[in-house]
C-alpha positions in Angstrom: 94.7 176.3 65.1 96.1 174.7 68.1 94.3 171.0 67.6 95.3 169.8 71.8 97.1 167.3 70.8 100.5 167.8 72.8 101.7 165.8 74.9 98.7 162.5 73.3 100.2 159.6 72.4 98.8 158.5 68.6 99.9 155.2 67.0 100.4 155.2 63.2 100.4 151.7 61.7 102.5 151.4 57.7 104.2 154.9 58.6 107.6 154.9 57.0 106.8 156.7 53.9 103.6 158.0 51.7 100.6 158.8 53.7 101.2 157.3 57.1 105.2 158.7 56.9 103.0 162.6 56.7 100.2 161.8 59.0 102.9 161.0 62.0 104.6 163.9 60.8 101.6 166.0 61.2 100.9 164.8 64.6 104.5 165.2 66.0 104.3 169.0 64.4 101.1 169.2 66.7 103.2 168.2 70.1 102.0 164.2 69.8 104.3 161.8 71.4 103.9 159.1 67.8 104.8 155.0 67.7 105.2 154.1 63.9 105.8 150.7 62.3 106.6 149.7 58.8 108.6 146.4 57.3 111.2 148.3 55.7 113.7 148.9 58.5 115.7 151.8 56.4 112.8 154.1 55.4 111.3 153.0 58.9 114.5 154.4 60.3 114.7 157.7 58.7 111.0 158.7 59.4 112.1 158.1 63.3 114.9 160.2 62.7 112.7 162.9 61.4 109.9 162.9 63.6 112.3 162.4 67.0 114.1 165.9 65.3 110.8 167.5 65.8 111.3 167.0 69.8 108.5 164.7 70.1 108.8 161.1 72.1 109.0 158.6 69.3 108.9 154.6 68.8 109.1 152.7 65.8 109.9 149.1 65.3 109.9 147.0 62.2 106.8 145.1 62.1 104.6 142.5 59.6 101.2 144.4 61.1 99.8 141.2 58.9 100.6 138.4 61.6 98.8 139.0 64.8 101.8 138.5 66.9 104.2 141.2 65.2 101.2 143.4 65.0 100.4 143.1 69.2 104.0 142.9 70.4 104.8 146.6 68.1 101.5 147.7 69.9 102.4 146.5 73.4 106.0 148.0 73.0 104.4 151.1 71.7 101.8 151.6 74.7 105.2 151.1 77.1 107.2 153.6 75.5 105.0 156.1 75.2 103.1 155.7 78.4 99.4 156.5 76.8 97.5 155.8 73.5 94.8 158.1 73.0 95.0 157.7 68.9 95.4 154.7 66.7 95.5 155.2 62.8 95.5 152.2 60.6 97.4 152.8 57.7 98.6 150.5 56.1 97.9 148.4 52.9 98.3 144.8 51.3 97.8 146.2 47.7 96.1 143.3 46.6 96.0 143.8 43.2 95.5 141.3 41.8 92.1 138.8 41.8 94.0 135.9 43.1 94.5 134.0 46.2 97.8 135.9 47.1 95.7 139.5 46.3 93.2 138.3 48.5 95.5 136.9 51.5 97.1 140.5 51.2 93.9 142.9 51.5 92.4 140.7 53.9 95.0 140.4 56.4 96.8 143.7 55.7 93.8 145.8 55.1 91.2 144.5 57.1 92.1 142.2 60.2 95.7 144.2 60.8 92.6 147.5 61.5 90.3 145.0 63.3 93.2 143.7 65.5 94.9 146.8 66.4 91.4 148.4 67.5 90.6 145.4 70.0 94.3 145.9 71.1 94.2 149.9 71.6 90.5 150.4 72.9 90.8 149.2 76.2 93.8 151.8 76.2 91.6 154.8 74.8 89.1 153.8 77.5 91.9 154.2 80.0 92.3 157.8 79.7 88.5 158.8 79.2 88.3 158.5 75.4 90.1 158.9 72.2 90.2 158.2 68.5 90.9 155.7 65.6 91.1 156.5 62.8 90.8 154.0 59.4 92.2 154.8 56.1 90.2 153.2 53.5 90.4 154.5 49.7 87.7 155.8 47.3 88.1 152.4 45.7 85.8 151.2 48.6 83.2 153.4 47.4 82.6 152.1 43.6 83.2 149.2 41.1 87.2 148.9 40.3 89.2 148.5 37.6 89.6 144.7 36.6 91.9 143.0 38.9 91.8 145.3 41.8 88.4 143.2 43.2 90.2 142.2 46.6 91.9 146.1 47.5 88.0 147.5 46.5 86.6 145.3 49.1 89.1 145.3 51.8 88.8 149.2 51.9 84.9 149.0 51.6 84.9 146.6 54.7 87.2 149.1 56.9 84.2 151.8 55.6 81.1 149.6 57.4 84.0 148.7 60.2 84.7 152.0 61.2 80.7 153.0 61.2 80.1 149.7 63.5 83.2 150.3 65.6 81.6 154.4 65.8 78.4 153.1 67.1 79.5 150.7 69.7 81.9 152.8 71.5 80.7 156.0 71.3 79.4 155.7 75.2 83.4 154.5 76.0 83.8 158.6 74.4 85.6 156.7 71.7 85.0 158.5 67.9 85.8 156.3 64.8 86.1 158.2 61.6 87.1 156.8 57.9 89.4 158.5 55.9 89.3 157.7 52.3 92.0 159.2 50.0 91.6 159.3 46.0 95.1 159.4 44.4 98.0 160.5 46.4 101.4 160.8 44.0 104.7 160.8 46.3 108.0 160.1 45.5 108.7 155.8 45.4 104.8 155.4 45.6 102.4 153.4 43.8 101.3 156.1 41.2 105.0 157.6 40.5 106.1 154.4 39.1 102.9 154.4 37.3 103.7 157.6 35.7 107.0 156.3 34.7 105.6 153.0 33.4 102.6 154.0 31.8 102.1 157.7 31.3 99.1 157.6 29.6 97.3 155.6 32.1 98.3 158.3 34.8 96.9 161.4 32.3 94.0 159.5 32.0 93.9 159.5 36.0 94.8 162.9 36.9 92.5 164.2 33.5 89.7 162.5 35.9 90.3 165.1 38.9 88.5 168.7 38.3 91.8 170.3 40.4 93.7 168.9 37.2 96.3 167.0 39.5 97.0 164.5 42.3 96.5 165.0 45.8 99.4 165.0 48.3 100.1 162.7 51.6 100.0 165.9 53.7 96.3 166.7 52.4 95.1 163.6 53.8 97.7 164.3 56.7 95.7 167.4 57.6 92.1 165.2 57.8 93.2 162.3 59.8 94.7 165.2 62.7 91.5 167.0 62.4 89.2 164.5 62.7 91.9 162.7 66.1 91.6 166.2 67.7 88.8 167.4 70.0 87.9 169.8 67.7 86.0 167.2 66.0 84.5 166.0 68.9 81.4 165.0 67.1 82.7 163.6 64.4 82.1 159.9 64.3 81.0 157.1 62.1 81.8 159.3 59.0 84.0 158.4 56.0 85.5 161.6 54.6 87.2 161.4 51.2 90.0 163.2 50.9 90.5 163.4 46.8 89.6 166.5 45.4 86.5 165.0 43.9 88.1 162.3 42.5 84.9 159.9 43.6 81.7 161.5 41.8 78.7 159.5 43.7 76.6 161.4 46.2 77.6 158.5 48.8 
């Protein structure tokens, strides 16, 4: 399906490896022009190298999308190089997990005001060229109680939930759509759950015996949503939160 995305310009916050590394990847297979910014220059460097092999204009710059003035000058430099923003995804995540005063600082300013800022920063852009997308990636752990200690990621990725809806509401008339993506638990190599896995095997089992597909999803299946729902085939798509988790969350909501 050819998605009309060649030639847009899409900004991926956190994008050097796991989920936000395959959803730039996805949109540069789809003809996208992608900016990307992660703190880790190396991996940061290598997913440029990959997505600029796939003939697509590419910008990525090491960036702390937690302070407000690294988060705006990466965006700034990113709506230069690539000339136009018509979608902005907002990846990345503190991983406050712990229920302290460091786990809190982390989701809130990661998670939550990184999204908040980056949207005031992009949707006078979007407007510019008659519409576009953002796109939030949340987690299922927004959608129900949490495992002890994990209070301050569960609420960070609940508040980017009734963000996005808000955000869907007030600029739908700018032809703006927000959407919420919320994966369950996506194993990659270095990520959170493989050193789980290695660390306590038990506890992953217990995890993936908690899936009905018997498994783990994959970044490219939550990949595949967020450049659906950026496209114009989803034109009236907005204000939902889509899991993507392979009914890893159980509720009706």
């Amino acid at each position: 399906m050819d998605l009309g995305l060649k030639g847009k310009g899409v900004i991926v916050t956190g994008a050097s490896k796991g989920i936000g590394r395959a959803i730039a990847l996805e949109f540069a297979r789809e003809g996208a022009n992608v900016a990307i910014c992660a703190r880790g220059a190396e991996a940061l460097e290598a997913t440029r190298a990959e997505l600029a092999g796939l003939g697509v204009k590419v910008f990525a710059s090491s960036c702390d999308v937690g302070d407000a003035a690294s988060l705006a000058g990466f965006l700034d430099n990113a709506h230069a190089v690539l000339g136009r923003v018509d979608v902005l995804v907002n990846n990345p995540s503190g991983f406050g997990v712990m229920d302290t005063e460091e786990g809190w600082a982390a989701s809130l300013s990661v998670d939550v005001m990184a999204a908040v800022r980056a949207t005031w920063k992009v949707v006078p852009w979007l407007e510019a060229q008659g519409g576009g997308a953002v796109i939030h990636i949340s987690s299922i752990s927004g959608l129900e109680a949490s495992l002890p200690g994990v209070a301050a990621y569960a609420a960070a990725k609940a508040s980017l939930i009734s963000h996005s809806k808000s955000m869907a509401m007030e600029l739908a008339p700018k032809n703006i759509r927000v959407n919420c993506v919320a994966p369950g638990s996506i194993n990659f190599p270095g990520g959170f759950w493989e050193n789980v896995k290695r660390d306590n095997p038990a506890f992953f089992d217990m995890v993936v015996a908690s899936i009905p597909f018997g498994r783990m999803g994959k970044p490219e299946e939550v990949a595949n949503a967020v450049v659906f729902l950026s496209s114009d085939k989803a034109s009236w798509v907005s204000g939902a939160m889509v899991p993507v988790d392979g009914v890893q969350h159980k509720g009706n909501l």
